[in-house]
PDB file with SEQRES, HELIX, SHEET and CRYST1 records, atoms N, CA, C and O in Angstrom:
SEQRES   1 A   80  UNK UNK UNK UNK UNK UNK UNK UNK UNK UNK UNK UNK UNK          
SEQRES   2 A   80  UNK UNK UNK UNK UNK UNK UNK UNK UNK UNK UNK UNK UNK          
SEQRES   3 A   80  UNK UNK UNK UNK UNK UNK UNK UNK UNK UNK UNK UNK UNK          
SEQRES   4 A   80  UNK UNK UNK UNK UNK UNK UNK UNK UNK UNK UNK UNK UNK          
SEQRES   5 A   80  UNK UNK UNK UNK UNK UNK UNK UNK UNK UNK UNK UNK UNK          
SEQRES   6 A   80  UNK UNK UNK UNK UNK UNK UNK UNK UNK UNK UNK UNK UNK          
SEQRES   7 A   80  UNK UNK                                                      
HELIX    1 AA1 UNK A    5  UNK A    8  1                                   4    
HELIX    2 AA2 UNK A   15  UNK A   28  1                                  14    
HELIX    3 AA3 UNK A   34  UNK A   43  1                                  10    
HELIX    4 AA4 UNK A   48  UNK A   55  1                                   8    
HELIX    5 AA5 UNK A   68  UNK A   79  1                                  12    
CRYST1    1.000    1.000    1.000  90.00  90.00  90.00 P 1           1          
ATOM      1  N   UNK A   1      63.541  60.311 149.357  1.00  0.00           N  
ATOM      2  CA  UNK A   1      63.183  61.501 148.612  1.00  0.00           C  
ATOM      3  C   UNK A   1      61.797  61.298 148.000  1.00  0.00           C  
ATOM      4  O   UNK A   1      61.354  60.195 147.680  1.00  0.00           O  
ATOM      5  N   UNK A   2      61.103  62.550 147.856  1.00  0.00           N  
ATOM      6  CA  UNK A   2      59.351  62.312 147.620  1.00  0.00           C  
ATOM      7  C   UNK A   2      59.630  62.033 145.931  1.00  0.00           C  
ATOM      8  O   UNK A   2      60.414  62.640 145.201  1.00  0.00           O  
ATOM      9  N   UNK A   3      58.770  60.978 145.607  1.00  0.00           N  
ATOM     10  CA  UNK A   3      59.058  60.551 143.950  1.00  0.00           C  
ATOM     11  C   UNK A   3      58.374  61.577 143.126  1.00  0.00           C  
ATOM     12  O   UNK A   3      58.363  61.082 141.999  1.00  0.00           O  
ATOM     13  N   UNK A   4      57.799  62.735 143.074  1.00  0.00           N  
ATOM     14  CA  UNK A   4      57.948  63.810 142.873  1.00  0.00           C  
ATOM     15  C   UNK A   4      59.113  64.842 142.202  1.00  0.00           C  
ATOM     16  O   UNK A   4      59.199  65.532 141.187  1.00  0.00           O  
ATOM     17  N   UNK A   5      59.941  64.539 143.356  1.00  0.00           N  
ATOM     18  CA  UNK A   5      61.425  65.777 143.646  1.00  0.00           C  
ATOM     19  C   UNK A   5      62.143  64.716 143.144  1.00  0.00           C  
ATOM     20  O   UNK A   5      63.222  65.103 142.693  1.00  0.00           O  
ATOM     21  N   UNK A   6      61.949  63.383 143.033  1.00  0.00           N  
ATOM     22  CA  UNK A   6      62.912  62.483 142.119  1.00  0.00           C  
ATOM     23  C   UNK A   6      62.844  62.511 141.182  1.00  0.00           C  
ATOM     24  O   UNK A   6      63.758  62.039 140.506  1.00  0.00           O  
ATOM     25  N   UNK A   7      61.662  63.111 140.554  1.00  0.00           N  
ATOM     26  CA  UNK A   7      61.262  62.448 138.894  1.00  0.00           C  
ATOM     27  C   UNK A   7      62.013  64.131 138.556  1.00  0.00           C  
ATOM     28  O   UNK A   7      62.829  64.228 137.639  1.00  0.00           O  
ATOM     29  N   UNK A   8      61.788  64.844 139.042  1.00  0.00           N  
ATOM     30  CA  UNK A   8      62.002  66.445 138.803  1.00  0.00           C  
ATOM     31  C   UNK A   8      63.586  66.525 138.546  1.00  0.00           C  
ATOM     32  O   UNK A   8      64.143  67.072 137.594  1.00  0.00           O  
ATOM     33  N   UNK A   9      64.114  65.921 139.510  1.00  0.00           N  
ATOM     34  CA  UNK A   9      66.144  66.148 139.441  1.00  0.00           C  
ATOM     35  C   UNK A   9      66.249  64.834 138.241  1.00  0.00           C  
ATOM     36  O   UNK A   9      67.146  64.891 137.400  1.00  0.00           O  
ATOM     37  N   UNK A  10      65.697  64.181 138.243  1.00  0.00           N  
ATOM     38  CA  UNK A  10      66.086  63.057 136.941  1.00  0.00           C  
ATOM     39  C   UNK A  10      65.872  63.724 135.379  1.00  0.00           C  
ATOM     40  O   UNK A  10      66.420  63.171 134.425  1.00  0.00           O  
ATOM     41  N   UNK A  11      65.084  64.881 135.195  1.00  0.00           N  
ATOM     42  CA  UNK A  11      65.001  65.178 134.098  1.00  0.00           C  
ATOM     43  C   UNK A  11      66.185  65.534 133.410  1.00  0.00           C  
ATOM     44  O   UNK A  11      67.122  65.852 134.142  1.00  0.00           O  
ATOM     45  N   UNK A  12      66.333  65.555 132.502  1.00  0.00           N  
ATOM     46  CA  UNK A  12      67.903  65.228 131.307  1.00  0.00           C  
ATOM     47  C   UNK A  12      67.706  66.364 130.021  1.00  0.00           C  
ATOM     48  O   UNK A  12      66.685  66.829 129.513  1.00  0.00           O  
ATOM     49  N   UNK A  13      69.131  66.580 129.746  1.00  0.00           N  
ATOM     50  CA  UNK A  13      68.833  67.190 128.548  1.00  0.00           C  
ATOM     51  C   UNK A  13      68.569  66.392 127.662  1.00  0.00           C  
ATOM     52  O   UNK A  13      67.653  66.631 126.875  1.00  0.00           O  
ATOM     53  N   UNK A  14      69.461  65.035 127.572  1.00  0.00           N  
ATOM     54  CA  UNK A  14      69.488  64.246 126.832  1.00  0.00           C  
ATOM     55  C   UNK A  14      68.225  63.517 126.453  1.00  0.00           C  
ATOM     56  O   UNK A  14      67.714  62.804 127.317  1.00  0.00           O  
ATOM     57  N   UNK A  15      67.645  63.609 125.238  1.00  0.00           N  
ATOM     58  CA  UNK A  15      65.969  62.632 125.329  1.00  0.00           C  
ATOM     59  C   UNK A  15      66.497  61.284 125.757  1.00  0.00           C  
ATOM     60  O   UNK A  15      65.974  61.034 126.842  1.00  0.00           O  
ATOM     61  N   UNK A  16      67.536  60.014 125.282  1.00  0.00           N  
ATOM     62  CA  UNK A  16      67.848  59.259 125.410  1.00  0.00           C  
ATOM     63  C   UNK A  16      67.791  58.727 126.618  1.00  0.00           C  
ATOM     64  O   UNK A  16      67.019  57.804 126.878  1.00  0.00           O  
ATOM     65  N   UNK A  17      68.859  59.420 127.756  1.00  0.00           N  
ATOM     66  CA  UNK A  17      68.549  59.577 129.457  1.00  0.00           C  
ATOM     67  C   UNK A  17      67.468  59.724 129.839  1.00  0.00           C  
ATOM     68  O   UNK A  17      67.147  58.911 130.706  1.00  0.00           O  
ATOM     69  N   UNK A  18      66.136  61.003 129.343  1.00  0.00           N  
ATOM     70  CA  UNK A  18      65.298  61.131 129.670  1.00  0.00           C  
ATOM     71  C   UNK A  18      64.213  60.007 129.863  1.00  0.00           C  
ATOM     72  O   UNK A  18      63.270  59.891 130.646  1.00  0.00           O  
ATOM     73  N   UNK A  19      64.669  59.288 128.931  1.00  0.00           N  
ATOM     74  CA  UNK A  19      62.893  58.648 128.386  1.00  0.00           C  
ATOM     75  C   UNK A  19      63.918  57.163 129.369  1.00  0.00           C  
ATOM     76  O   UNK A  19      63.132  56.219 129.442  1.00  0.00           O  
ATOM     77  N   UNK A  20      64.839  56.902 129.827  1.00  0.00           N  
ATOM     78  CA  UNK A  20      65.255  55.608 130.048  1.00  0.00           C  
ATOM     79  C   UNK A  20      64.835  55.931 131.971  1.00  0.00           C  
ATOM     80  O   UNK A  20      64.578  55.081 132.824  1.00  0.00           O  
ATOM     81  N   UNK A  21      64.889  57.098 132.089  1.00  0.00           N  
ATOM     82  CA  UNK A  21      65.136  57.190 133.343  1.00  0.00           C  
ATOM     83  C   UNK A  21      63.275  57.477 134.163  1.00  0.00           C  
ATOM     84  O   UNK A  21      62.858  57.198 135.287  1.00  0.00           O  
ATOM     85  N   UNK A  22      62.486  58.232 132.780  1.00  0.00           N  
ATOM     86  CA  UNK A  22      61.179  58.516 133.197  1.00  0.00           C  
ATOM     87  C   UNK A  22      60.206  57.046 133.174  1.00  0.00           C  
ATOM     88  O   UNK A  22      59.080  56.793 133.604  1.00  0.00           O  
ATOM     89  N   UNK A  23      61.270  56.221 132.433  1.00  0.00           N  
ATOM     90  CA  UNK A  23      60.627  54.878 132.269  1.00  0.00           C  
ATOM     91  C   UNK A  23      60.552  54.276 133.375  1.00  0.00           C  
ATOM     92  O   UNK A  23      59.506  53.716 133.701  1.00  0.00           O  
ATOM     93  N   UNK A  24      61.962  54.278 134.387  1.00  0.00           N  
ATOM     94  CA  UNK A  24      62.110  53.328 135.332  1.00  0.00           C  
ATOM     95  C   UNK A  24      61.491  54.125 136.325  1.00  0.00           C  
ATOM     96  O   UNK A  24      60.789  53.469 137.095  1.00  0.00           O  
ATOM     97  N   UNK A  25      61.534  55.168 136.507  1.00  0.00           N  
ATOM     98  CA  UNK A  25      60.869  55.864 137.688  1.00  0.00           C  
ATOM     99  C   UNK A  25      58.964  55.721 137.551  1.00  0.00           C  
ATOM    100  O   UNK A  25      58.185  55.914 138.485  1.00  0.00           O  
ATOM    101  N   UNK A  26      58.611  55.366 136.223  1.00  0.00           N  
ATOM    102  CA  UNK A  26      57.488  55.159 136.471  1.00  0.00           C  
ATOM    103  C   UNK A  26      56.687  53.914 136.796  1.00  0.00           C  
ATOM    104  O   UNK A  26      55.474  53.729 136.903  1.00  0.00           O  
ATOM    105  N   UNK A  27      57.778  53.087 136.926  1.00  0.00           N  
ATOM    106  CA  UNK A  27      57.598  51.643 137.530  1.00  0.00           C  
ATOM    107  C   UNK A  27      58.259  51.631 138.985  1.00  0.00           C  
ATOM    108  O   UNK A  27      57.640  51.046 139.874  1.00  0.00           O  
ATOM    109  N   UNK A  28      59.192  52.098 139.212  1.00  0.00           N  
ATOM    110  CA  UNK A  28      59.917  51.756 140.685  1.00  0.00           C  
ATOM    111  C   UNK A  28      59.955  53.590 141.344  1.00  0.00           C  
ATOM    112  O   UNK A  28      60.814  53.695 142.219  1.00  0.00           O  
ATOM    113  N   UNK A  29      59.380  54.608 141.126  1.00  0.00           N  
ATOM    114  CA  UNK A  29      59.657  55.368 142.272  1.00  0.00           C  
ATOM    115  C   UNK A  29      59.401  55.299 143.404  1.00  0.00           C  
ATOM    116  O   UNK A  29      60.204  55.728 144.233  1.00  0.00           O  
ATOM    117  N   UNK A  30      58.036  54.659 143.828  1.00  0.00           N  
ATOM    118  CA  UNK A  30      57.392  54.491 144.786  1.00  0.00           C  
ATOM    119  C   UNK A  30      58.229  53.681 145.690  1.00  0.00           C  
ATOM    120  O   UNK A  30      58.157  53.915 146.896  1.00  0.00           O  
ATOM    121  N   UNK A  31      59.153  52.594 145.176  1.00  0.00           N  
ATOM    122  CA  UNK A  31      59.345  51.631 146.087  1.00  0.00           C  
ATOM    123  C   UNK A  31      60.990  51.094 146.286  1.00  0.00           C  
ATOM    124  O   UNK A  31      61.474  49.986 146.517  1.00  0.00           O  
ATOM    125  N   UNK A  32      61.781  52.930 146.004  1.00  0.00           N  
ATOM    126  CA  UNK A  32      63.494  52.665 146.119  1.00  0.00           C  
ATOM    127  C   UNK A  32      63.358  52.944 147.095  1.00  0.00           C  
ATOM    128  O   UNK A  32      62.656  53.754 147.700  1.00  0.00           O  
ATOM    129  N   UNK A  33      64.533  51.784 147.463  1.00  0.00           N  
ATOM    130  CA  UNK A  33      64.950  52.034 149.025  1.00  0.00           C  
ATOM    131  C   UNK A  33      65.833  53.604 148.907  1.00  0.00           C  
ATOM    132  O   UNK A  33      65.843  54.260 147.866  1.00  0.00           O  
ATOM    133  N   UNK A  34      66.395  53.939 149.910  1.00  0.00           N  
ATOM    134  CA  UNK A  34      67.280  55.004 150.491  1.00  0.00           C  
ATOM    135  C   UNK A  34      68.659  54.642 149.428  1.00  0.00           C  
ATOM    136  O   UNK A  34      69.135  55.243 148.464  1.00  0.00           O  
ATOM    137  N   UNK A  35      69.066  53.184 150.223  1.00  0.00           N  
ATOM    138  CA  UNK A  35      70.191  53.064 148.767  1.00  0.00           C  
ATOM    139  C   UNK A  35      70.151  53.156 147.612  1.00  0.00           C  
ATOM    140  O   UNK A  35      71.082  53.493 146.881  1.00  0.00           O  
ATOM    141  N   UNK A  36      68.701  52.771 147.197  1.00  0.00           N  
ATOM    142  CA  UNK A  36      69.011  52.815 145.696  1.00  0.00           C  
ATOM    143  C   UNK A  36      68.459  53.974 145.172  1.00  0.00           C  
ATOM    144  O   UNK A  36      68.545  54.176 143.961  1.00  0.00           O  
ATOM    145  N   UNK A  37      67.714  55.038 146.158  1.00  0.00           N  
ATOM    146  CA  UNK A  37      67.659  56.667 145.646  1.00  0.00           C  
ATOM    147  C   UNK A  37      69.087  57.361 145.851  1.00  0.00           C  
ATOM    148  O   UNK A  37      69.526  58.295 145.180  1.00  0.00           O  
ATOM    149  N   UNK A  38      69.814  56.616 147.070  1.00  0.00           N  
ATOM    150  CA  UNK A  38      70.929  57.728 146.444  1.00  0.00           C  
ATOM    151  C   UNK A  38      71.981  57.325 145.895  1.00  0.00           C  
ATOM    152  O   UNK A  38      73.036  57.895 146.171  1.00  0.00           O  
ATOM    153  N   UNK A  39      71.960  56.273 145.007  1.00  0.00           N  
ATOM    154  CA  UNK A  39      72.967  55.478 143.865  1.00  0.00           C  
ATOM    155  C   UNK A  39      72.044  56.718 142.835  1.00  0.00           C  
ATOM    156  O   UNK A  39      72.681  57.645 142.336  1.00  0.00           O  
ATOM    157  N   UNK A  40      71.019  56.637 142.682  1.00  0.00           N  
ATOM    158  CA  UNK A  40      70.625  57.165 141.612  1.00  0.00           C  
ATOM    159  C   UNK A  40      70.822  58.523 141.638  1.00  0.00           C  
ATOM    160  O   UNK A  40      70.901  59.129 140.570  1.00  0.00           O  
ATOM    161  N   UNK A  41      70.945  59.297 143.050  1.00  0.00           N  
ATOM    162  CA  UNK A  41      71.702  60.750 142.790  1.00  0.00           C  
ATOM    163  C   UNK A  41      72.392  60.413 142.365  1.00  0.00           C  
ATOM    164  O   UNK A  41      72.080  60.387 141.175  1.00  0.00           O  
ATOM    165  N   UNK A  42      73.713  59.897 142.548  1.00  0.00           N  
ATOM    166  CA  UNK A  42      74.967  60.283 142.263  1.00  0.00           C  
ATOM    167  C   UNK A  42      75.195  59.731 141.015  1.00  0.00           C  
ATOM    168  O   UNK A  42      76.322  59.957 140.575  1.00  0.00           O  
ATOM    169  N   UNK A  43      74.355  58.981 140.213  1.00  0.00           N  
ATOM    170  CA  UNK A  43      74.219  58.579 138.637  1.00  0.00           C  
ATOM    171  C   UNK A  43      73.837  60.108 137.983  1.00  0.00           C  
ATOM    172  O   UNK A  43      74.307  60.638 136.976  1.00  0.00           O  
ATOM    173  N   UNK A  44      72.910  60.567 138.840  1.00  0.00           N  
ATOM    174  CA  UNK A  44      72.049  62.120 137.676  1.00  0.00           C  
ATOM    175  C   UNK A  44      72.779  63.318 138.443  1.00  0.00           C  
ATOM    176  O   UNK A  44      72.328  64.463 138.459  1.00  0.00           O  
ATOM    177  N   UNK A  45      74.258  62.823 139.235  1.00  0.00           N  
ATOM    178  CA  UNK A  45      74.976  64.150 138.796  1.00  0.00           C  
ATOM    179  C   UNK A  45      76.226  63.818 137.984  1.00  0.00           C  
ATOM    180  O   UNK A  45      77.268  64.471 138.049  1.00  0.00           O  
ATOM    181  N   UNK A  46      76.056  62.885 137.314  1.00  0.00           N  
ATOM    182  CA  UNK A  46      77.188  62.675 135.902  1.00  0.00           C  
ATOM    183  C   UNK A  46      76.927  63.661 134.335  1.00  0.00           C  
ATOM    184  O   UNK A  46      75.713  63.779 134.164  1.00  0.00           O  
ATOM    185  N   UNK A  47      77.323  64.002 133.785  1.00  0.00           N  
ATOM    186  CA  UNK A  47      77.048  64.718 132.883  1.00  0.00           C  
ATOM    187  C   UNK A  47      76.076  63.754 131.508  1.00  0.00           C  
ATOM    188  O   UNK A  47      76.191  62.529 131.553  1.00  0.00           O  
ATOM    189  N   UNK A  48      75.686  64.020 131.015  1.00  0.00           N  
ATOM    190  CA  UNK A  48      74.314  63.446 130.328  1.00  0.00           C  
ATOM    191  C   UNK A  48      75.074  62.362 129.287  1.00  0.00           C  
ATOM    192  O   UNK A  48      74.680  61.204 129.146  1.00  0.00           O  
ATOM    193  N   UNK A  49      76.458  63.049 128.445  1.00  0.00           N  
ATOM    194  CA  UNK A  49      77.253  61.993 128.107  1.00  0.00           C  
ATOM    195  C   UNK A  49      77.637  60.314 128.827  1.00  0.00           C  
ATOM    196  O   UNK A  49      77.652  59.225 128.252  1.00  0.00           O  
ATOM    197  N   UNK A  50      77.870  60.595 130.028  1.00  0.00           N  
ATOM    198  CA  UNK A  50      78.847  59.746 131.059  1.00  0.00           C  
ATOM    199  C   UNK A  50      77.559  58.861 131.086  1.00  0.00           C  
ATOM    200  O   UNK A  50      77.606  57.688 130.715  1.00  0.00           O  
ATOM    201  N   UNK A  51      75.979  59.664 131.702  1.00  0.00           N  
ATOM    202  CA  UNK A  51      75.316  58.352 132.075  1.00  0.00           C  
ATOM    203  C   UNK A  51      74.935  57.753 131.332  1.00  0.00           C  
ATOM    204  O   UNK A  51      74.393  56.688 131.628  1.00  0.00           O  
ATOM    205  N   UNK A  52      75.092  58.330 129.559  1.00  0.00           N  
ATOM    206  CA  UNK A  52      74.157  57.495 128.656  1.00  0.00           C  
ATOM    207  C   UNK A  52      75.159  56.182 128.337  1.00  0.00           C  
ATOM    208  O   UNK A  52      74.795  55.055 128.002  1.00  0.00           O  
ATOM    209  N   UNK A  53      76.755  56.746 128.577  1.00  0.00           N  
ATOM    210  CA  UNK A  53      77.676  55.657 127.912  1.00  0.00           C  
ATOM    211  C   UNK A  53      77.039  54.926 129.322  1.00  0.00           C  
ATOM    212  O   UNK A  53      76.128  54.352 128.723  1.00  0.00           O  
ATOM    213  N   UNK A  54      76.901  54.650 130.278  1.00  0.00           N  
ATOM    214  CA  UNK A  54      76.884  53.552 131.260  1.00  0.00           C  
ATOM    215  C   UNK A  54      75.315  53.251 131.151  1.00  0.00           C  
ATOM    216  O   UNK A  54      75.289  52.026 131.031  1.00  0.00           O  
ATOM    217  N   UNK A  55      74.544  53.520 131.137  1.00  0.00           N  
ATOM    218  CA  UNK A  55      73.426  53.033 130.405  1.00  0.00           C  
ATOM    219  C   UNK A  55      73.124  51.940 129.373  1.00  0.00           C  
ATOM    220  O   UNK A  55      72.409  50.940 129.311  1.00  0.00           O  
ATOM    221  N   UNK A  56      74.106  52.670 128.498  1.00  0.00           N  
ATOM    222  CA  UNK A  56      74.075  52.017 126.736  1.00  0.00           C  
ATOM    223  C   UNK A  56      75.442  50.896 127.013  1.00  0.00           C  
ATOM    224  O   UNK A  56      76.058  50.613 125.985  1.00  0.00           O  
ATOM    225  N   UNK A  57      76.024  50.153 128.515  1.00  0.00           N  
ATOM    226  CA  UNK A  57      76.927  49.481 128.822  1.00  0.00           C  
ATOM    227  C   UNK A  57      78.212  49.746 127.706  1.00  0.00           C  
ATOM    228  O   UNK A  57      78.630  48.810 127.025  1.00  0.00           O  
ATOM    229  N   UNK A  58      78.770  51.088 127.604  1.00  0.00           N  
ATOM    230  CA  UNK A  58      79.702  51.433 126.850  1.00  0.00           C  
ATOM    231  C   UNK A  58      80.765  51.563 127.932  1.00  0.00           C  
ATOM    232  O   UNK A  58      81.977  51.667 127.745  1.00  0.00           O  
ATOM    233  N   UNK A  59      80.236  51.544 128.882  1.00  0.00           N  
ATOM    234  CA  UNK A  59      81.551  52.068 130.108  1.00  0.00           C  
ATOM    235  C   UNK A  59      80.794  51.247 131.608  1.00  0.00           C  
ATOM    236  O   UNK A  59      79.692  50.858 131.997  1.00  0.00           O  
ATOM    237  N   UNK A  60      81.840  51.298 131.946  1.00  0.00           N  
ATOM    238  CA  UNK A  60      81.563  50.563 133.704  1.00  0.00           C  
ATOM    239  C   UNK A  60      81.929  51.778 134.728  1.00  0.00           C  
ATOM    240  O   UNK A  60      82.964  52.434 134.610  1.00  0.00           O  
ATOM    241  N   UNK A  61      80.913  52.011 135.796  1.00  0.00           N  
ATOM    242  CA  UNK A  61      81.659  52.525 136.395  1.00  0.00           C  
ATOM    243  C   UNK A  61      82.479  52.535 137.374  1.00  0.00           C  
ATOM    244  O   UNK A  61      82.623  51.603 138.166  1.00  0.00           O  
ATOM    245  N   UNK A  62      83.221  53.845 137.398  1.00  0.00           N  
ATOM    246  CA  UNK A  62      84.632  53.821 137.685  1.00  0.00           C  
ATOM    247  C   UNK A  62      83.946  54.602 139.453  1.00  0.00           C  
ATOM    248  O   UNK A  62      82.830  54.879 139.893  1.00  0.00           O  
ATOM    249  N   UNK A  63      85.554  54.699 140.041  1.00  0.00           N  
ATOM    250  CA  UNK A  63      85.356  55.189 141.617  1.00  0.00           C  
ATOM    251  C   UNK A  63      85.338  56.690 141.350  1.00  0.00           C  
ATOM    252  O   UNK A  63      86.038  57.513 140.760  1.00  0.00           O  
ATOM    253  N   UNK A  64      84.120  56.658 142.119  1.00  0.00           N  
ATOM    254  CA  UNK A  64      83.710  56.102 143.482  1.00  0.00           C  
ATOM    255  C   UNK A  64      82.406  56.183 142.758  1.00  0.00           C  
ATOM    256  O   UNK A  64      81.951  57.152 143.366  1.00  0.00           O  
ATOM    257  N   UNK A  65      81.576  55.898 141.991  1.00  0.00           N  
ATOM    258  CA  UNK A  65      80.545  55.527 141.816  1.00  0.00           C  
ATOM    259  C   UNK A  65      81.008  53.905 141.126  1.00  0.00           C  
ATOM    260  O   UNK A  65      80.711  53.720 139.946  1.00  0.00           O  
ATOM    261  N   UNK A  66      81.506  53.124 141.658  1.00  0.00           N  
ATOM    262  CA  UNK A  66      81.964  51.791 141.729  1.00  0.00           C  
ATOM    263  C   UNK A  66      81.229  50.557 143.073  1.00  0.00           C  
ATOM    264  O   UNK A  66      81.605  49.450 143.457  1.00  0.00           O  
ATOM    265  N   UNK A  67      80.607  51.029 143.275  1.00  0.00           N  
ATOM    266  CA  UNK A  67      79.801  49.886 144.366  1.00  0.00           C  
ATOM    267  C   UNK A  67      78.736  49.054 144.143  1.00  0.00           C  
ATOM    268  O   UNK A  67      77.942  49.244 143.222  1.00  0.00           O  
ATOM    269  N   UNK A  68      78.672  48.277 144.809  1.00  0.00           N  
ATOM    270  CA  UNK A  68      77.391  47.556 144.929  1.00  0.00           C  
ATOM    271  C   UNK A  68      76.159  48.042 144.478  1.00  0.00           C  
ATOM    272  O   UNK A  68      75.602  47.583 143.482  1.00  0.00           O  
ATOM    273  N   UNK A  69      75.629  49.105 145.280  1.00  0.00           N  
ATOM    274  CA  UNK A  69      74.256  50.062 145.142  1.00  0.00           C  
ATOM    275  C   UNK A  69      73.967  50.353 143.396  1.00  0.00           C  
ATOM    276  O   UNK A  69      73.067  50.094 142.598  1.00  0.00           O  
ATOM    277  N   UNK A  70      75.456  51.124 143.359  1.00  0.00           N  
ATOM    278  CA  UNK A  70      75.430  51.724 141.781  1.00  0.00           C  
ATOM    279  C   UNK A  70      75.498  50.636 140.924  1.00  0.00           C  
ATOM    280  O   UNK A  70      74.963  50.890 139.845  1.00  0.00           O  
ATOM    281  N   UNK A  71      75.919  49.612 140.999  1.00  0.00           N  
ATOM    282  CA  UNK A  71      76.363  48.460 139.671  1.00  0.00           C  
ATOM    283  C   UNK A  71      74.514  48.011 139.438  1.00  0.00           C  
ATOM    284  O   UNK A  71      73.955  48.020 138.342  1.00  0.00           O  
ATOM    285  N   UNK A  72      73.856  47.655 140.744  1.00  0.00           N  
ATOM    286  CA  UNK A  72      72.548  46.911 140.913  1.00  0.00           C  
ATOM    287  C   UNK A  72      71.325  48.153 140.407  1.00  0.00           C  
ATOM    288  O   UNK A  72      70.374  48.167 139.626  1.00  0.00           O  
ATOM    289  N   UNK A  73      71.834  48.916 141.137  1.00  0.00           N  
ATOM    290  CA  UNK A  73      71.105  50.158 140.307  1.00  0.00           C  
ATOM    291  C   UNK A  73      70.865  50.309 138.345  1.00  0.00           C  
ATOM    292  O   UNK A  73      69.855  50.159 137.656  1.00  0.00           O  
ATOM    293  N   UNK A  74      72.082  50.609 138.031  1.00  0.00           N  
ATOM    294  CA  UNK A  74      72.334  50.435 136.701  1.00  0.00           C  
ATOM    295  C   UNK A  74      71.076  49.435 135.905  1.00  0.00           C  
ATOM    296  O   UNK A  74      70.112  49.552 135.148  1.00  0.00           O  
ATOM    297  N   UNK A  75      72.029  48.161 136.846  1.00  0.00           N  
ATOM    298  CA  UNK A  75      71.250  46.879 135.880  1.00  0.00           C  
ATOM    299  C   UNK A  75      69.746  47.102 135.365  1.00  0.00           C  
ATOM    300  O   UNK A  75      69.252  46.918 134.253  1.00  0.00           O  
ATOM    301  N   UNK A  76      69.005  47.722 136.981  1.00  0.00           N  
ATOM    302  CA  UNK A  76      67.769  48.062 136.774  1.00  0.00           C  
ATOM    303  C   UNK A  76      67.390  48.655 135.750  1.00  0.00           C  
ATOM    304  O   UNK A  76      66.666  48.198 134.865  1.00  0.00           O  
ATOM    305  N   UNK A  77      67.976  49.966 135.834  1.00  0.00           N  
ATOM    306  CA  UNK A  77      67.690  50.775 134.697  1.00  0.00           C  
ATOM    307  C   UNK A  77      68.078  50.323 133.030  1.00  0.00           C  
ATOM    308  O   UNK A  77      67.447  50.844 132.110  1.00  0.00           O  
ATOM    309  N   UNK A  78      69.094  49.383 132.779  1.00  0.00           N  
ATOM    310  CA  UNK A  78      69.587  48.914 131.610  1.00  0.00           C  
ATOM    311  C   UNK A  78      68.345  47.976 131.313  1.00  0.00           C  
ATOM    312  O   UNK A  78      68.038  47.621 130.175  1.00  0.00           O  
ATOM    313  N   UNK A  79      67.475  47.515 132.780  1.00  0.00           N  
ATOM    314  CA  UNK A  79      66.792  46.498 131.995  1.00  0.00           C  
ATOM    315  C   UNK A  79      64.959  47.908 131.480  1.00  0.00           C  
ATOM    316  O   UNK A  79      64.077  47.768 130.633  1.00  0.00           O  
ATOM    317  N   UNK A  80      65.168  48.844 132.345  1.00  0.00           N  
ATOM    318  CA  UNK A  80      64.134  49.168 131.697  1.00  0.00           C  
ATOM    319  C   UNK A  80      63.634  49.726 130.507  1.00  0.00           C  
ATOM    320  O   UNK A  80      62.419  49.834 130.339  1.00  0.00           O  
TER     321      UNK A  80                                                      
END                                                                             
């Protein structure tokens, strides 16, 4: 996906989500693989609650966003 149309569907209501997610995309958009752009869809179609608790490691996630892609994904973003 063009990091453009990524940064655009990542925007949040939440400032919290926002600023965690405009952070990491402004270091790594250029250079997600396929897997780890579409771990990150299916993270920014959780409701703004759900991704901040898995963000803020309040929650793990559950299936089917339970895989590999999504857990390694996360980390990224927890570390940015």
């Amino acid at each position: 996906m063009n990091p453009s149309k990524l940064r655009w569907r990542a925007r949040r209501g939440m400032l919290e989500n926002d600023l965690i997610l405009t952070r990491f995309l402004d270091r790594c958009a250029t250079r997600l693989t396929p897997a780890q752009t579409a771990a990150l869809l299916q993270l920014l179609d959780l409701p703004d609650t759900e991704l901040f608790d898995l963000l803020m490691v309040r929650s793990e996630p559950a299936p089917p966003l339970d895989h590999p892609d999504v857990r390694a994904l996360l980390e990224q973003l927890r570390a940015a």
